[in-house]
TINUTOR-502457 format. One record per residue (C-alpha): y, x, z; residue number from 1; chain. Coordinates in nm, 3 decimals, padded with zeros to 5 digits, always signed. Layout:
BEGIN
c2 / c1 / c3 / num / chaine
Y / X / Z / NUM / A
...
***
This chain:
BEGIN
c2 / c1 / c3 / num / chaine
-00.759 / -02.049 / +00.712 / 1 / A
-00.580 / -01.713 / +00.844 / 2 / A
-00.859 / -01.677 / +01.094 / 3 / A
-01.079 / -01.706 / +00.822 / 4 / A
-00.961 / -01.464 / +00.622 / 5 / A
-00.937 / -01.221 / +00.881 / 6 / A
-01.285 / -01.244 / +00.984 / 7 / A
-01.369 / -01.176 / +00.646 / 8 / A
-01.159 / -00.873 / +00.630 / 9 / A
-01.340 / -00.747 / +00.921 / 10 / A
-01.713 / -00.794 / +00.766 / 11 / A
-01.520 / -00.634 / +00.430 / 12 / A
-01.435 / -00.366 / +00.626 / 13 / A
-01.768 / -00.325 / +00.823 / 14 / A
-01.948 / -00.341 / +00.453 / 15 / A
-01.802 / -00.107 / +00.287 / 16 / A
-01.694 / +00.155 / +00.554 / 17 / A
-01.332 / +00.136 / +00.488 / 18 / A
-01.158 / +00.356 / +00.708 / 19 / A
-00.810 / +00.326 / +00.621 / 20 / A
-00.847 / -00.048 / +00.573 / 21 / A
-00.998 / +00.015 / +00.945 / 22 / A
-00.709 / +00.137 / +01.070 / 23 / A
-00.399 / -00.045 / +00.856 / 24 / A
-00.513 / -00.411 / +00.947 / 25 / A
-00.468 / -00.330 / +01.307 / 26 / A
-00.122 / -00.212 / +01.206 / 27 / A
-00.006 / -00.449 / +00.972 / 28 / A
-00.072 / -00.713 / +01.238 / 29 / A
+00.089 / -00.594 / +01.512 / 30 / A
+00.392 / -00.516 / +01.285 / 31 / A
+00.424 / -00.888 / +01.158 / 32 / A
+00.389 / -01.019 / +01.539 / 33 / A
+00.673 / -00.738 / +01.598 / 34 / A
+00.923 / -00.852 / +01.315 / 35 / A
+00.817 / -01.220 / +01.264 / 36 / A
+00.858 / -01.291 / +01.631 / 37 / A
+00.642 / -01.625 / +01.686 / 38 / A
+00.420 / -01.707 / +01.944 / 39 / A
+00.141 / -01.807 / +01.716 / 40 / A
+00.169 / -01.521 / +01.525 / 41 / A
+00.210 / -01.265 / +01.839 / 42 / A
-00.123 / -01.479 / +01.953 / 43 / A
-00.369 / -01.422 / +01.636 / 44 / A
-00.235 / -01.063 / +01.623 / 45 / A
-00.302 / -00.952 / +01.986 / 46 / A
-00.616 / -01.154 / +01.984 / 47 / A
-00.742 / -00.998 / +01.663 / 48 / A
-00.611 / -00.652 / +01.772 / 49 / A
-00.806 / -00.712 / +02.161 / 50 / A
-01.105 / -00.800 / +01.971 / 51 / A
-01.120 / -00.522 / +01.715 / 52 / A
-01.104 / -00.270 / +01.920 / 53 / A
-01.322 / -00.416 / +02.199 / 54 / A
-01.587 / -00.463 / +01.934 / 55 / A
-01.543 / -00.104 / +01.791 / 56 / A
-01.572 / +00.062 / +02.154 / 57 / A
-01.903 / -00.106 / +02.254 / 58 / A
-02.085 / -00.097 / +01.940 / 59 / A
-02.170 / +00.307 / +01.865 / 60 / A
-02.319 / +00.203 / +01.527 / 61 / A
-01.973 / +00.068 / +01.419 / 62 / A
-01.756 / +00.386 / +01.558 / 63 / A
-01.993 / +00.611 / +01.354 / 64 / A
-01.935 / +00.365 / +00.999 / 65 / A
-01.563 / +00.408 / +01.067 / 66 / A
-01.572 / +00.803 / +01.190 / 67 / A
-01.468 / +01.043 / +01.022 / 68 / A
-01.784 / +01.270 / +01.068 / 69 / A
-01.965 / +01.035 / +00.864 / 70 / A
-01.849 / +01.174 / +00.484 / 71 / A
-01.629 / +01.501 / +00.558 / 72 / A
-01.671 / +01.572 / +00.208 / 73 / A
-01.406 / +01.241 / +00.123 / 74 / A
-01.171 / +01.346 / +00.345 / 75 / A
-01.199 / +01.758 / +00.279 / 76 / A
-01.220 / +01.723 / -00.134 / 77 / A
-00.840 / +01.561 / -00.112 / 78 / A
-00.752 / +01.874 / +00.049 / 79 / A
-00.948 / +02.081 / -00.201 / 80 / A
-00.865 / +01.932 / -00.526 / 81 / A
-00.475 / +02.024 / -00.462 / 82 / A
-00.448 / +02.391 / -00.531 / 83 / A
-00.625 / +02.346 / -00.905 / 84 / A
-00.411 / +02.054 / -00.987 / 85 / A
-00.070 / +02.190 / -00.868 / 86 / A
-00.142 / +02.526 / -01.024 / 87 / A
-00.218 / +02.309 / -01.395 / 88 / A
+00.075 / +02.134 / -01.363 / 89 / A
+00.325 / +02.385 / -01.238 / 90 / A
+00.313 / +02.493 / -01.681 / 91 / A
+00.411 / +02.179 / -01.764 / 92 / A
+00.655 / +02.077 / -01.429 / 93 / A
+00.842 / +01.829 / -01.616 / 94 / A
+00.602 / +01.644 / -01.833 / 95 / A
+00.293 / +01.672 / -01.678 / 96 / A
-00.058 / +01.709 / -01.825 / 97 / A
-00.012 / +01.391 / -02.034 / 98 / A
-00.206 / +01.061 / -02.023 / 99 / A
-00.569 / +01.137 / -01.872 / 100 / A
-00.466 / +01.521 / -01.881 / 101 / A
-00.664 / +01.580 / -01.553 / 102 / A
-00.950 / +01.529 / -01.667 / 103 / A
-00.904 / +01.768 / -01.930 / 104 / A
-00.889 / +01.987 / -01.609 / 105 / A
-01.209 / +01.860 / -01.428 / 106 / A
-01.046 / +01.649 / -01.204 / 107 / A
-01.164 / +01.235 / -01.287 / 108 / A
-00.968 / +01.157 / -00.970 / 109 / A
-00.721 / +01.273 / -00.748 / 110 / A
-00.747 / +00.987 / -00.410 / 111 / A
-00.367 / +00.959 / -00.443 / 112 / A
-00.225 / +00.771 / -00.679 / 113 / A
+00.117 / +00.986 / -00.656 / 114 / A
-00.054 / +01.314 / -00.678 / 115 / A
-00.257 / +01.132 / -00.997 / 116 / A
+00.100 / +01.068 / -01.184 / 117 / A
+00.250 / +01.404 / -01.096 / 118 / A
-00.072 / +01.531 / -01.296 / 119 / A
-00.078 / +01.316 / -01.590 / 120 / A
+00.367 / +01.263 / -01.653 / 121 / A
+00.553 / +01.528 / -01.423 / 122 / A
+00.840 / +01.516 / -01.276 / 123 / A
+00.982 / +01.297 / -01.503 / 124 / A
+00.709 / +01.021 / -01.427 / 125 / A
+00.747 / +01.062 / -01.113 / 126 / A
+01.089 / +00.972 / -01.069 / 127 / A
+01.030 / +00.659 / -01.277 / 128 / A
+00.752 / +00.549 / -01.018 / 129 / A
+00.984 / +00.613 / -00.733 / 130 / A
+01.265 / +00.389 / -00.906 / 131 / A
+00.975 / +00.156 / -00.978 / 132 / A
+00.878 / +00.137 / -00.598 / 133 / A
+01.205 / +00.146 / -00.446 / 134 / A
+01.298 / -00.136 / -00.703 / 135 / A
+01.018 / -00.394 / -00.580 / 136 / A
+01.101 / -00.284 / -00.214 / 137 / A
+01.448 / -00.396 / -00.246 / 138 / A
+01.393 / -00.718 / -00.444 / 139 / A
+01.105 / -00.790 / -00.183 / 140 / A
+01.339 / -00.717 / +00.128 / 141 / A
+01.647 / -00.941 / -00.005 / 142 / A
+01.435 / -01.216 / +00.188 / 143 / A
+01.529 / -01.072 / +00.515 / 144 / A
+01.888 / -01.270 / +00.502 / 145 / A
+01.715 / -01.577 / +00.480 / 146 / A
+01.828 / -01.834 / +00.750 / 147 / A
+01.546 / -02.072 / +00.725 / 148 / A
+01.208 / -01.900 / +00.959 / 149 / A
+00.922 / -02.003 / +00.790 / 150 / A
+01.058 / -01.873 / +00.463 / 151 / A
+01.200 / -01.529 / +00.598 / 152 / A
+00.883 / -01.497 / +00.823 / 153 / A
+00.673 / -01.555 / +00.447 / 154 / A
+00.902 / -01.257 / +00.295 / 155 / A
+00.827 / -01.007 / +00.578 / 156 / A
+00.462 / -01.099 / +00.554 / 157 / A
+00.497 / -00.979 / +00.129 / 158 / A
+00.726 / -00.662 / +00.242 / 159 / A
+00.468 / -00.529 / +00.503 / 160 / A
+00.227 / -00.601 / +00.241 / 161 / A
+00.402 / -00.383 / -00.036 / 162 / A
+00.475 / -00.168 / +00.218 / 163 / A
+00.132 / -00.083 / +00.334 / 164 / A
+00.014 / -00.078 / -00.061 / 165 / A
+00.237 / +00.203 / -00.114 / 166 / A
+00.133 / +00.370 / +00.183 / 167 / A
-00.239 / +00.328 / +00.051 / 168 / A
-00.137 / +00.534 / -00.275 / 169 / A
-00.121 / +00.848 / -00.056 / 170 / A
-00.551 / +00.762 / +00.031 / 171 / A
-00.670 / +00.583 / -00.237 / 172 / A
-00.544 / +00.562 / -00.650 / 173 / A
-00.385 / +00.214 / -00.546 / 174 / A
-00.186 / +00.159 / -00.851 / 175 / A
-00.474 / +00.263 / -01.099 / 176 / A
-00.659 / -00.044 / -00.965 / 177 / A
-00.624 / -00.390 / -01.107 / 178 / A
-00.708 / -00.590 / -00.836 / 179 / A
-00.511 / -00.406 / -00.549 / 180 / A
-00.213 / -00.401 / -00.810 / 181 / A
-00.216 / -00.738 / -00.950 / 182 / A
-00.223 / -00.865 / -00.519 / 183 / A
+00.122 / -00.672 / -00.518 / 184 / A
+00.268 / -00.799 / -00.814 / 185 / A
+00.176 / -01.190 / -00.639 / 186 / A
+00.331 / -01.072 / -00.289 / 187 / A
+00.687 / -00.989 / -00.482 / 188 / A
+00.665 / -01.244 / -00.720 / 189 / A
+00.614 / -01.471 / -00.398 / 190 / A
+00.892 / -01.316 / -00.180 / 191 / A
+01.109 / -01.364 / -00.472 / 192 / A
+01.089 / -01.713 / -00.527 / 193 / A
+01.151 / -01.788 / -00.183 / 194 / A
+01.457 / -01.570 / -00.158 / 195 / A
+01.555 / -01.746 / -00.471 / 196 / A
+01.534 / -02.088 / -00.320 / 197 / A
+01.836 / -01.967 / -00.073 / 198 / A
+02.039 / -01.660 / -00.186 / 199 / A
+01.988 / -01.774 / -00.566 / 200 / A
+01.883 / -01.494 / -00.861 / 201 / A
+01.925 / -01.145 / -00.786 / 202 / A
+02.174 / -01.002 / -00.977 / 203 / A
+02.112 / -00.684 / -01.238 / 204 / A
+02.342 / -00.417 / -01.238 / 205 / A
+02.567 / -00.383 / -01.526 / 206 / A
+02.539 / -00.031 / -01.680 / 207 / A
+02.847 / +00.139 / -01.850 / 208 / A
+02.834 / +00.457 / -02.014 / 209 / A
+03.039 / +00.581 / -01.800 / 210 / A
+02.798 / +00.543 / -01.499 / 211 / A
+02.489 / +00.653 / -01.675 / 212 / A
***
């Protein structure tokens, strides 16, 4: 089934000219053979990775899909859409534009999803994302202390997931997506049940006026 699903990431990617996809799932699979450790997996990974590149080296019609040359104008309006929004929101640093307040300003999207909430809630929803993300990244990683390998290897497979969906935010307006974000919210929910099964229910902190 996994060799399955990666060939049809590969005609995904091929089909829709998905350049960062190009270049994560590359990535992503050489960091699970790295972490995970297992033959198997350090087998489909290098064998995927061999093949990947072989194919996109000897067939010209796939290195121009993937190159940048093709659309210079997606890569140079994420460069040129900054100085607008930046200057807009540097009046309202704090609170931001409000909800949909870029497009008051011309801008429909931004291509990163933290540049997007910066824009619409300021600093203030900012630092609410970042507790947000930092939040799932922890509960995600508790799996790492697991003793039992198939469960811990499962965990790191959901934490390089989140982590690459993060990275994505900084390319593409990840979180503003319900597919992409609804696949995150299954790889915690999954790494948390496992780590449940073993190290039991994480605990919440207990807030005191004092500390806040």
């Amino acid at each position: 089934l996994g060799l399955a699903l990666l060939a049809a990431t590969g005609l995904a990617i091929y089909w829709t000219y998905a350049r960062s996809a190009a270049g994560a799932v590359p990535l992503i699979l050489v960091l699970l053979a790295l972490i995970i450790r297992e033959r198997k997996v350090a087998l489909v990974a290098s064998a995927t990775v061999i093949v990947s590149v072989g194919v996109f080296l000897a067939d010209p019609t796939l290195r121009n899909h993937l190159s940048l040359h093709t659309d210079q104008g997606s890569v140079g309006v994420r460069f040129q859409r900054l100085p607008p929004i930046l200057d807009a929101v540097a009046q309202h640093a704090y609170l931001g534009l409000g909800i949909g307040g870029l497009q008051s300003i011309g801008v429909p999207t931004t291509d990163n999803f933290y540049l997007y909430a910066y824009g619409d809630t300021g600093a203030v929803g900012v630092a609410v994302l970042v507790a947000l993300c930092l939040t799932a990244l922890v509960q995600t990683g508790r799996g790492l202390r697991l003793q039992n390998r198939n469960n811990r290897a499962l965990v790191v497979a959901c934490l390089i997931g989140l982590v690459a969906f993060l990275i994505s935010g900084v390319v593409d307006d990840a979180l503003l997506l319900a597919q992409p974000a609804e696949l995150v919210m299954l790889l915690i929910a999954i790494a948390t049940a496992t780590s449940e099964l073993e190290l039991g229910f994480a605990q919440l902190p207990s807030w005191s006026t004092r500390r806040i």
